[in-house]
C-alpha positions in Angstrom: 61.2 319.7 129.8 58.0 317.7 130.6 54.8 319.3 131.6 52.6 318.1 134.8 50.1 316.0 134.7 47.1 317.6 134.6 45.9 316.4 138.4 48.8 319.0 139.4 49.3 321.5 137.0 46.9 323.6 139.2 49.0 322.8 141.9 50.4 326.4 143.7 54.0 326.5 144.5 56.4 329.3 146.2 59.7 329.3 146.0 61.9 331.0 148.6 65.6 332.3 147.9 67.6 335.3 148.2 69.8 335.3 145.4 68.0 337.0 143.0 69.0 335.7 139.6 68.6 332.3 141.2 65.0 333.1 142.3 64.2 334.3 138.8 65.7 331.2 137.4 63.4 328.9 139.5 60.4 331.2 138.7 60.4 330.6 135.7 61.2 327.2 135.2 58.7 326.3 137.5 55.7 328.6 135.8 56.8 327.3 132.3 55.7 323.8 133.5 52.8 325.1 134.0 52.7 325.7 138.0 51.2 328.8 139.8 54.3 330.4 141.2 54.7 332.9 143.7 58.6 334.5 144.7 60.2 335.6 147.9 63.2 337.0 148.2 63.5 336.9 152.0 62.1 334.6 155.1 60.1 337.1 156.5 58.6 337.9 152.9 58.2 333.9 153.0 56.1 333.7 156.2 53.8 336.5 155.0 53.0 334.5 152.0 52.2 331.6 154.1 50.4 333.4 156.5 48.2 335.1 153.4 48.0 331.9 150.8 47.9 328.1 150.9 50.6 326.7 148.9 51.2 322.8 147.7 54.7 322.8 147.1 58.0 325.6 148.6 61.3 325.3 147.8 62.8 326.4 150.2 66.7 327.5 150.7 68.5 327.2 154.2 70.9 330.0 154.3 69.3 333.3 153.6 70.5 336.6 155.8 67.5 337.3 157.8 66.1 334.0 159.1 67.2 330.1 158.0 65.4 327.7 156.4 65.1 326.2 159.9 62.9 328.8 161.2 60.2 328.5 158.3 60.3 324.9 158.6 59.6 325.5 162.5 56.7 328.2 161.8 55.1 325.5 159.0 54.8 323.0 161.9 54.1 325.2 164.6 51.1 326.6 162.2 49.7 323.2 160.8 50.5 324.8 157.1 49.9 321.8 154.7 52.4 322.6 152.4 55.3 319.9 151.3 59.0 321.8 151.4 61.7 320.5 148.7 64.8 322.2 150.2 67.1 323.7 147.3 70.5 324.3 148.7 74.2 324.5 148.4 74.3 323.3 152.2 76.7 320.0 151.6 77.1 319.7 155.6 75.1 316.0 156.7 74.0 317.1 159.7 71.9 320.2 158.7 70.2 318.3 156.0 69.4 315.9 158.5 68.0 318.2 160.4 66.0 319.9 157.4 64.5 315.9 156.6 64.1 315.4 160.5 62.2 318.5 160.7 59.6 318.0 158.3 61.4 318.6 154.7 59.8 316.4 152.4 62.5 316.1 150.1 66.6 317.8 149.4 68.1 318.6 146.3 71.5 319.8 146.6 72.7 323.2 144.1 73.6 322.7 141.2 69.9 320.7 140.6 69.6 319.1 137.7 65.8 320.5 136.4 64.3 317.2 135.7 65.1 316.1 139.0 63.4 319.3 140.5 60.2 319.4 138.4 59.8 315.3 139.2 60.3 315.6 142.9 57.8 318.8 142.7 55.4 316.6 140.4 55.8 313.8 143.4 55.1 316.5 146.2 52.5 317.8 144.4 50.4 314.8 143.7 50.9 313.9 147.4 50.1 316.9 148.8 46.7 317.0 146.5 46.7 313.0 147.5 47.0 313.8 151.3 44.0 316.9 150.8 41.9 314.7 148.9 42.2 312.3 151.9 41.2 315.0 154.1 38.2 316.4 152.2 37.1 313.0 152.0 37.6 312.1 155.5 36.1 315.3 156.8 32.7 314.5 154.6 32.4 310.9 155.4 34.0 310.4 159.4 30.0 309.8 160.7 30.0 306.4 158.2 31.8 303.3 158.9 32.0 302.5 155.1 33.5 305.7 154.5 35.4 305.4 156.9 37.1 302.0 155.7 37.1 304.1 152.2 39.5 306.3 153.5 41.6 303.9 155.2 41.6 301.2 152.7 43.2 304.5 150.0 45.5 306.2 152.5 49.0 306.4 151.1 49.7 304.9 154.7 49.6 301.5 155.9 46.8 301.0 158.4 46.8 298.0 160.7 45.1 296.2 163.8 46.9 293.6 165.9 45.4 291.4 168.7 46.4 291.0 172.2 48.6 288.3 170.9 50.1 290.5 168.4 48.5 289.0 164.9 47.5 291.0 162.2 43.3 291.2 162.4 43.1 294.2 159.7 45.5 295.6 157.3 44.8 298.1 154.2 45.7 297.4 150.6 48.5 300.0 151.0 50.5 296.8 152.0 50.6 295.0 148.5 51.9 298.3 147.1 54.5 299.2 149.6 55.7 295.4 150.6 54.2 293.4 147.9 52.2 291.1 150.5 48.5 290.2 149.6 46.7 291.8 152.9 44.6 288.7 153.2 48.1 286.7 153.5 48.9 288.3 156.7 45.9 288.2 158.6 46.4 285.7 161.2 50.3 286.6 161.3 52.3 287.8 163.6 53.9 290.8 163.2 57.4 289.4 163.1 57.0 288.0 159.6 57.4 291.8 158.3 59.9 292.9 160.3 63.6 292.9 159.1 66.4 292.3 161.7 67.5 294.8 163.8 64.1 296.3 164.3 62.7 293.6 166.5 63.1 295.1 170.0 61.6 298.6 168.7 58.8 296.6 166.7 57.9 294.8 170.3 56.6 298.6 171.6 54.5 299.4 168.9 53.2 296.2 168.0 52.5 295.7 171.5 51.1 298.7 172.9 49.3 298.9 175.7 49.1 302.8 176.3 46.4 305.3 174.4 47.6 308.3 176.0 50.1 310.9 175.6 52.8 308.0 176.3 51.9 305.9 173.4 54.2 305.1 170.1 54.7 307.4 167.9 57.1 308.0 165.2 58.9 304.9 165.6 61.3 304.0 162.9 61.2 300.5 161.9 62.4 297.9 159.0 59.8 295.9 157.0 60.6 293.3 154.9 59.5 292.9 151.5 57.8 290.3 150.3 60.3 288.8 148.1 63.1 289.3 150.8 65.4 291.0 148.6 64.9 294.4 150.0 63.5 296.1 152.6 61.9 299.4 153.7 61.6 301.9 156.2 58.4 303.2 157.6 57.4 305.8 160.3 55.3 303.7 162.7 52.9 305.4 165.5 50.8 302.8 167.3 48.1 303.1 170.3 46.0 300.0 171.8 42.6 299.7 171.4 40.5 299.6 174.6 37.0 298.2 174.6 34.4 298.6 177.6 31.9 295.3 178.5 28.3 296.8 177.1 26.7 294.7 179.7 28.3 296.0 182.4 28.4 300.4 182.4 30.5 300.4 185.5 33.3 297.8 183.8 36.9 299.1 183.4 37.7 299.2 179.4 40.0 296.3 178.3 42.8 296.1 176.0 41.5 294.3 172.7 44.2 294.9 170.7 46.8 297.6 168.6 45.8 299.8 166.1 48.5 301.6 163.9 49.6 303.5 161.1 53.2 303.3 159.4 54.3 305.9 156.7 56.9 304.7 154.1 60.1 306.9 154.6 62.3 305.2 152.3 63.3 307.6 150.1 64.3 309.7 152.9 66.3 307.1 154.3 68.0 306.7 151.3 68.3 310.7 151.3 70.0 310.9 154.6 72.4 307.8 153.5 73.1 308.9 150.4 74.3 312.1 152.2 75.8 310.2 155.0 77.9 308.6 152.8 79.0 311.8 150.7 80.3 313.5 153.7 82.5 310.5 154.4 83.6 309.2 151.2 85.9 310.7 147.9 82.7 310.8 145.2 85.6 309.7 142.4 86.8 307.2 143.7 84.3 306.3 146.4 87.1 305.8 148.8 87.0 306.9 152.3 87.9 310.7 152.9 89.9 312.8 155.3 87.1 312.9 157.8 86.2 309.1 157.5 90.3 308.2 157.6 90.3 310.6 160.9 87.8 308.9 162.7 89.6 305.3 162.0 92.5 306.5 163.0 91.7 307.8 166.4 90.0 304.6 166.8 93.0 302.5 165.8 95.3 304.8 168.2 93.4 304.1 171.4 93.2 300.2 170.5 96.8 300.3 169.9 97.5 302.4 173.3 95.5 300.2 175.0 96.9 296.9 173.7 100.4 298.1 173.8 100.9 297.7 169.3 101.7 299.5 166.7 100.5 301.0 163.7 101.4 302.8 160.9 99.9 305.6 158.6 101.0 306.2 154.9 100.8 309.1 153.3 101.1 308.7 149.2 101.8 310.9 146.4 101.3 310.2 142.7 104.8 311.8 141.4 103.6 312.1 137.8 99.8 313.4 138.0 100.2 316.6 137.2 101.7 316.3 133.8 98.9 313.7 133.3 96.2 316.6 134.3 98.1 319.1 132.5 98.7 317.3 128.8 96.1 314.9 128.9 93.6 316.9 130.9 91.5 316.6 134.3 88.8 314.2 132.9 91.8 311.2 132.0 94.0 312.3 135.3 90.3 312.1 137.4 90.2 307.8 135.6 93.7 307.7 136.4 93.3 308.4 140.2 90.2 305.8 140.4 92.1 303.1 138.5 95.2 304.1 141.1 92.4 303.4 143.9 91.5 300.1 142.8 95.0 298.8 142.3 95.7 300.5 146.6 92.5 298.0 147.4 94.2 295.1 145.7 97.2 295.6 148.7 95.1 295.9 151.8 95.1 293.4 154.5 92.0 293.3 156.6 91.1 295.9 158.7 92.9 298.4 156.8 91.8 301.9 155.6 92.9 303.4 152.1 91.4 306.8 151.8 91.7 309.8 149.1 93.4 312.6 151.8 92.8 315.2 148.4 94.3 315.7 144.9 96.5 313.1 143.6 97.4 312.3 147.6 96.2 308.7 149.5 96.6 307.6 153.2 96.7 304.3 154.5 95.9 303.4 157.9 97.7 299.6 159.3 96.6 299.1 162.6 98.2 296.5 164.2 101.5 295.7 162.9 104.3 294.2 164.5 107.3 296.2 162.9 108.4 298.3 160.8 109.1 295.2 158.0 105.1 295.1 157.7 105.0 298.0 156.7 107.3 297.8 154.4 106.1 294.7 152.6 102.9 296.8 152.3 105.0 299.8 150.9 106.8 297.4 148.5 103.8 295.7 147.4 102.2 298.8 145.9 105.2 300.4 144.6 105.3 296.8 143.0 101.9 297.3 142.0 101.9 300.6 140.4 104.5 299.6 137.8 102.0 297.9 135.1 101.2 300.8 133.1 97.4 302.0 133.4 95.4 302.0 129.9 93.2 304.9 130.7 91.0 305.7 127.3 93.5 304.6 124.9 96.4 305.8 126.8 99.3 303.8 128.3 100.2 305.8 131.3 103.1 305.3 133.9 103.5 306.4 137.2 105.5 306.5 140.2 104.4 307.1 144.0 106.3 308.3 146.5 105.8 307.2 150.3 105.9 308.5 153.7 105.4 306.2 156.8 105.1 307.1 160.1 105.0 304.2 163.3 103.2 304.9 166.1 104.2 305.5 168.9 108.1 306.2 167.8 106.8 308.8 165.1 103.9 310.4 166.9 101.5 309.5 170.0 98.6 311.5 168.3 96.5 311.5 165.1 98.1 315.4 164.2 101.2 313.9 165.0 100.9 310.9 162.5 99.6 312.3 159.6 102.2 315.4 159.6 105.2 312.6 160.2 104.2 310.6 157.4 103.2 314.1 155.3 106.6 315.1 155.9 108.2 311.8 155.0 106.3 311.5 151.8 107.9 315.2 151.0 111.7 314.0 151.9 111.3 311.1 149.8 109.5 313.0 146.9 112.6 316.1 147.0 115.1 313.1 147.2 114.7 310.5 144.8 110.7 309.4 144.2 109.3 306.2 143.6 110.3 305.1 147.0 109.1 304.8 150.7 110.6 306.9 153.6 109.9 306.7 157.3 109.9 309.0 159.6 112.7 309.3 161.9 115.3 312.2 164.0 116.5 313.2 161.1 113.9 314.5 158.9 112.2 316.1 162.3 115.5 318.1 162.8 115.2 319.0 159.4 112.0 319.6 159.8 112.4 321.8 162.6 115.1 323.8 161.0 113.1 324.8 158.1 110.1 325.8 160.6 112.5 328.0 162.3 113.7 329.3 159.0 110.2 330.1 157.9 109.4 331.7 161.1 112.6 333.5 161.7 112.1 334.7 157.4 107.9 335.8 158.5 109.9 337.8 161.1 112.2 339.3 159.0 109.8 340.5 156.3 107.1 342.4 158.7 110.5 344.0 160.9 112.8 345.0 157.7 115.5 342.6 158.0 115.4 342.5 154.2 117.4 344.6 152.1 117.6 345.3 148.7 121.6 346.0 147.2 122.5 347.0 143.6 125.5 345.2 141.9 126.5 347.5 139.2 126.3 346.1 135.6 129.2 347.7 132.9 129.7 347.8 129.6 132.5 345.3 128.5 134.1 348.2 126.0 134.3 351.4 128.2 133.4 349.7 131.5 131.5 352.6 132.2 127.9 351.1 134.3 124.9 350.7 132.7 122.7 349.3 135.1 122.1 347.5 138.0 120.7 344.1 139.3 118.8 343.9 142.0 119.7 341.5 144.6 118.1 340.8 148.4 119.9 340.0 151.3 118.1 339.2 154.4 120.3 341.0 157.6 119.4 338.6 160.4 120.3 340.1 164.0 121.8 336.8 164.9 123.1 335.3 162.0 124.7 338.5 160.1 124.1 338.4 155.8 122.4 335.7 154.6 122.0 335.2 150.8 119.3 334.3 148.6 120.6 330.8 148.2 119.6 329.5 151.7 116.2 331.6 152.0 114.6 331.9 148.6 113.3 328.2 147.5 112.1 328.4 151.3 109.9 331.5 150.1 109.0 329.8 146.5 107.8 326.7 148.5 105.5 328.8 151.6 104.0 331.6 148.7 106.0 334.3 151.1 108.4 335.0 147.3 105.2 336.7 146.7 105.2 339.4 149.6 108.9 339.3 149.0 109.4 339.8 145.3 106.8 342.8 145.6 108.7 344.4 148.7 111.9 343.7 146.6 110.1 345.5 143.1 109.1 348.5 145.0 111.7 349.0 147.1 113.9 349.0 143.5 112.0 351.4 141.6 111.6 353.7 145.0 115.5 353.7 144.7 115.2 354.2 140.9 113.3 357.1 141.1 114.6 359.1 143.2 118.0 358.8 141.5 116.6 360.1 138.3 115.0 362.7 139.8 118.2 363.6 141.0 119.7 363.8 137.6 121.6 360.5 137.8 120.5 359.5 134.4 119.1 356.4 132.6 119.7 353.7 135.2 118.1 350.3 134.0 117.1 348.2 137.0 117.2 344.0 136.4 115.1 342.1 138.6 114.5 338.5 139.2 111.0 337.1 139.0 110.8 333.5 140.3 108.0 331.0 138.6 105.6 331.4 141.5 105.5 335.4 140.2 105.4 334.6 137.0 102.3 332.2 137.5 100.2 334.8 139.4 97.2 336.2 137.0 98.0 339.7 137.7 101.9 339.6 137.4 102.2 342.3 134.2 99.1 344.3 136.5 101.4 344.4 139.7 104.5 345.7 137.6 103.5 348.0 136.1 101.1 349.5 138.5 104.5 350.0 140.2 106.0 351.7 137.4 103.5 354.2 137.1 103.4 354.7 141.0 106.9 355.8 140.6 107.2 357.0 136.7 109.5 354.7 136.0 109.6 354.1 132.1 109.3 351.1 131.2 112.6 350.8 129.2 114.5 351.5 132.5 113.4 348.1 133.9 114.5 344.3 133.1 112.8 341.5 134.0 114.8 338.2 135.0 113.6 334.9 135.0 115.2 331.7 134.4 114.9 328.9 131.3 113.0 326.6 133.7 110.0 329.3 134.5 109.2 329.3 130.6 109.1 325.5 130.1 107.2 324.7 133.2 103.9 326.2 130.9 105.9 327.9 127.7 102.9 328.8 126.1 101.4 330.7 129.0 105.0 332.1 130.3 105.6 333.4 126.6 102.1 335.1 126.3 103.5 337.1 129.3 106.7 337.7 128.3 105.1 339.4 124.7 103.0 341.5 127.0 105.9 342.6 128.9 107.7 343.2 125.5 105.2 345.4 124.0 105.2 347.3 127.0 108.6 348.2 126.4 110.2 346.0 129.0 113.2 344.2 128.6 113.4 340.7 129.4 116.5 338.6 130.3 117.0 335.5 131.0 119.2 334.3 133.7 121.4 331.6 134.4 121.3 330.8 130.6 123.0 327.2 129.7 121.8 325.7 133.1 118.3 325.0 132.6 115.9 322.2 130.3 115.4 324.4 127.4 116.4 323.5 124.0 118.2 325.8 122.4 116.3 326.0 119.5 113.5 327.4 121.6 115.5 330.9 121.9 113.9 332.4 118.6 110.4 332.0 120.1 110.9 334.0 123.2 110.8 337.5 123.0 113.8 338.3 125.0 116.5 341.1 124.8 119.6 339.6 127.1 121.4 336.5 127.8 122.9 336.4 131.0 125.7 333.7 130.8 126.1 331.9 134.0 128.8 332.5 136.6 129.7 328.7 136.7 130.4 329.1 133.0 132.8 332.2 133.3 134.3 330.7 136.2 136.0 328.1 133.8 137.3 330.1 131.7 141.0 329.3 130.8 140.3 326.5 133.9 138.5 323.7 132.3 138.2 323.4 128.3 134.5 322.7 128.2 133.3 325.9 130.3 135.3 328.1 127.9 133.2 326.2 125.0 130.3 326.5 126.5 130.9 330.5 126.5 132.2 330.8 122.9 128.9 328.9 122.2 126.3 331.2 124.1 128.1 334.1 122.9 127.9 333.0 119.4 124.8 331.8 119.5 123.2 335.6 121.1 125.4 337.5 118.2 123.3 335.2 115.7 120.5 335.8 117.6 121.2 339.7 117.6 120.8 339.5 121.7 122.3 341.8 124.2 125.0 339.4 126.9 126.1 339.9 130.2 128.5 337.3 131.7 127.8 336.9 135.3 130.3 336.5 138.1 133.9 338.5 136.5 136.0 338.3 138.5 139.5 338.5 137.3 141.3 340.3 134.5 142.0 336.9 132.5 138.2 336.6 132.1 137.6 340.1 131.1 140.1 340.2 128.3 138.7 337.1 127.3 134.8 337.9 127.1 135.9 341.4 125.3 137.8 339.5 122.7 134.5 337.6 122.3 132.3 340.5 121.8 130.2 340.0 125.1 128.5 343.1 125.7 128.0 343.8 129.3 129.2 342.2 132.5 129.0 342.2 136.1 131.0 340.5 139.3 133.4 341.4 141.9 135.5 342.8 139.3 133.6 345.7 138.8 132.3 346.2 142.5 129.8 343.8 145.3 126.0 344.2 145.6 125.8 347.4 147.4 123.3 349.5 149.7 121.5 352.0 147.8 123.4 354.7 149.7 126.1 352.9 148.3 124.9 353.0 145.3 124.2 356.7 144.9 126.9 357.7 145.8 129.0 355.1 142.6 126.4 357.1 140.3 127.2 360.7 141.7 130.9 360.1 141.7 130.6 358.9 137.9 132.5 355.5 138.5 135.0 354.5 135.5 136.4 351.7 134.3 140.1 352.1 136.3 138.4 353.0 139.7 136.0 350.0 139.2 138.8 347.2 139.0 140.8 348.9 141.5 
């Protein structure tokens, strides 16, 4: 870390912040490099120290609970305080840094700061401020002399200037060559327009020009000044006032206009503050595309050009179908290169006057105005589906990937901005669920389906908080004695309308909203409230199965929220089975079977469902720490009906005695396929056969009345 020259290093500096440990942080950063450093922890502590002490430098955050940064910036100007404020914030919002800058902030450095940057800007501050007091002191001793006077002016940081009535330069400090790189002599004679850049000529015409030396004058004028070379300009603050001159001959002479005196302060690097902000809050940093907020904005525009000049437009919503297996194998740092080599192949299909923008994640959005059907969009759609074949070579790796594409027209898909984005949003997702790699547009029939599914969530939100949901028990036998040994678990959602309606047409509707989390807890307390009160009736042993969905299984605390249940309801752990399918353990096996061990040592059993239907290979199995194999309904359904079902079952079950795992076969239904599993050795079952998913009224009363094998089939 470098130290401070030694012009500053008696320089005094207090740094304002409530967070503690940040405060302390600062602290002593800043007194290690040598500064004299005083802390407060609150604005009002702030305003006593600067009511007490002079200070060169405060950092200064804006969000602190009993005043903002605002008001100590406010009481610094209302109170003459010569002290230059750095503001130190997490505030990313444009227009309150603007306002901090606009106020009076001499510089912003947005949290996390990077420490050199801070202890430069401080140095910078700190030299001006001593610069600016220096200038002061001087001034103060030497105002009665004219050649002190010209000292001052001819070292203010500021440029000085005089202008005659016909608005050429007469005096100019050397603060000129520094800042703009001209000689001063070269200007004298010149009129002011040789400085300034374009687009600051009518402004420049009042202060070069000024005729007033009252309250009305010019001050604080931005302008543009061009540099020397041309290749760059700068801004300055500019306050001007005319110089007014009496006839000594004559006392009783009005004064005269001779001229324009003025001062402009270079402001550049807060110019290039505010637009380097400016552009943040409308741009994607990574790929330094537009962002929502930018994309909003040229929308709206493009809609009321397009209502007013009866056309069309369209807005694309994009998806990258294979980014997260990039981000998750190859990690965030290749899939963040991937996305900006996606964004400059988008560019390369643009026509002019269209906006690509990053909407968030691995998502873009394009904005056509003015087409004249749908066929332009699609030769847009086609030409980046076209261009997203090549493979990318991102850091050594040759990586493919498909986009899937939702369009929306206006006016047929939407008369709105909300209205676009969510028809070409919901496009994008039809085409993604369907068949990626492939353009939709939006039409009647995704907004019925649409609207069905919006019904459905709503009517499922409903059911959840008014207890439309019910939990049944299907009982579970043993193949041998038929005698039950358990029970699964099942859901079924009693609508007041609609009558029963079974997990298949509500679930995936819960995994997709997050509402299979409120659900699957409801469902796991609701089971082992049922569980325990029928062992504390002495109905035995009863093991409970349960199905956990992947969105469960994800969750951080999924082994916490079981078995805090269990315990709620002294449940041992033995007496419950957890569910969950082949595909749940490859979408992150290493994770999932982390878990699953957990669960294991616990002393719960896991099963997995649906076994012979998912990705998995089978010689996976040995690394999982499961107890059952549930073979799947479709599977026993084929028994003595197509050859390969019945080899798929003599497979499983062969493969489970191998593996020494429990079976159940799913979905019995007949006595052909229960003489058959027996012959095979499969351990339990569970179907019609042997009785429905029943209330847990229903349910009792099986276990009270000791249900065997002959009632059971009957």
């Amino acid at each position: 870390m470098k130290q401070p020259d030694a012009a500053v290093t008696s320089a005094r500096v207090l740094i304002v912040d409530d967070e503690q440990i940040q405060l302390e942080s600062l602290k002593k950063m800043v007194a290690l490099s040598g500064y004299q450093v005083e802390a407060a922890a609150s604005g009002m502590d702030a305003i006593d120290f600067l009511k007490n002490d002079t200070f060169d430098v405060m950092l200064l955050d804006l969000k602190m609970p009993d005043m903002s940064g605002y008001n100590i910036i406010d009481f610094v100007k209302e109170n003459e305080i010569e002290v230059k404020i750095i503001v130190v914030s997490g505030e990313s919002n444009f227009d309150a840094v603007t306002t901090a800058l606009r106020l009076g902030a001499y510089d912003f450095i947005r949290k996390p700061y990077v420490a050199d940057e801070l202890l430069s800007t401080m140095k910078n501050a700190a030299h001006k401020k001593q610069l600016e007091v220096a200038n002061s002191k001087i001034r103060q001793k030497l105002e009665e002399s004219e050649y002190l006077h010209r000292f001052i002016v001819a070292n203010s940081p500021d440029v000085v200037f005089m202008l005659n009535t016909d608005g050429r330069f007469t005096f100019l400090n050397d603060t000129i060559y520094s800042l703009l790189g001209y000689d001063k002599n070269e200007l004298i004679g010149e009129h002011y327009s040789v400085i300034v850049a374009d687009g600051s000529s009518d402004q420049a015409r009042y202060v070069f020009m000024e005729r007033r030396s009252d309250d009305r004058k010019s001050r604080h004028v931005e302008l543009k000044f061009k540099c020397k070379d041309q290749a760059e300009y700068r801004y300055f603050d500019t306050s001007s006032m005319s110089v007014e001159m009496m006839d000594s001959k004559d006392a009783n002479s009005d004064a005269r206009v001779k001229g324009t005196y003025g001062v402009a302060r270079d402001i550049t690097e807060r110019k290039q503050a505010e637009e380097l902000i400016k552009f943040q809050a409308y741009h994607d940093l990574l790929t330094r595309l537009p962002n929502r907020t930018l994309l909003e904005d040229r929308l709206s525009l493009a809609i009321m050009q397009a209502s007013r000049n009866k056309q069309k437009l369209a807005v694309m919503f994009l998806d990258l179908d294979r980014f997260k297996w990039v981000n998750d194998t190859l990690g965030h740092t290749i899939g963040d290169r991937l996305l900006q080599a996606v964004g400059q192949r988008l560019e390369n299909c643009l026509r002019k006057g269209d906006t690509l923008a990053r909407f968030g994640g691995d998502e873009f959005a394009l904005v056509l105005p003015q087409i004249q059907n749908q066929n332009d969009a699609v030769i847009i759609a086609e030409k980046i589906l076209n261009e997203l074949k090549e493979p990318f070579d991102v850091d050594d790796h040759e990586l493919y990937v498909t986009s899937s594409i939702g369009i929306a027209i206006y006016p047929e898909a939407g008369e709105t901005m909300d209205a676009l984005i969510r028809s070409a949003d919901l496009a994008m997702y039809y085409i993604k669920e369907r068949s990626k790699n492939g353009y939709q547009f939006f039409d009647e029939q995704i907004s019925a389906l649409t609207n069905s599914r919006l019904t459905l969530e709503r009517e499922l939100r409903k059911a959840m908080t008014d207890g439309q949901l019910r939990v049944c028990y299907q009982p579970q036998v043993k193949a041998e004695t038929e005698e039950i040994v358990g029970f699964e678990a099942l859901v079924r959602w009693q609508h007041p309308e609609k009558g029963v309606i079974f997990p298949g047409d509500f679930i995936q509707l819960a995994e997709e909203t997050g509402l299979i989390l409120p659900l699957g807890k409801q469902v796991l307390e609701t089971a082992c409230a049922d569980l325990s009160q029928w062992r504390s009736e002495g109905l035995g042993d009863i093991r409970i199965s349960i199905n956990f969905s992947a969105v469960q299984v994800d969750q951080d605390d999924f082994i916490e929220n079981i078995v805090a249940v269990l315990e709620k309801y002294k449940i041992p752990a033995s007496c419950l089975e957890v569910e969950i399918t082949e595909n749940v353990i490859m979408r992150d096996m290493a994770h999932v079977i982390q878990k699953l061990r957990r669960l294991t040592q616990l002393g719960i059993k896991i099963a997995i469902d649906d076994f012979g239907t998912g990705y998995s290979s089978l010689s996976y199995l040995q690394q999982f720490p499961i107890s059952t194999l549930k073979i799947d309904r479709s599977f026993v359904s084929s028994i003595h009906v197509s050859e390969g079902g019945t080899s798929i079952v003599d497979a499983i079950v062969a493969m489970a005695k191998g593996l020494k795992l429990n079976m159940i076969a799913e979905g019995v239904e007949n006595l052909a396929q229960l003489e058959y599993l027996k012959e095979l050795g499969c351990h339990e079952m569970q179907g019609y056969l042997f009785g429905r998913a029943e209330s847990a009224e229903t349910t009792k009363k099986l276990l009270m009345a000791g249900l065997g094998h002959t009632a059971s089939i009957a």
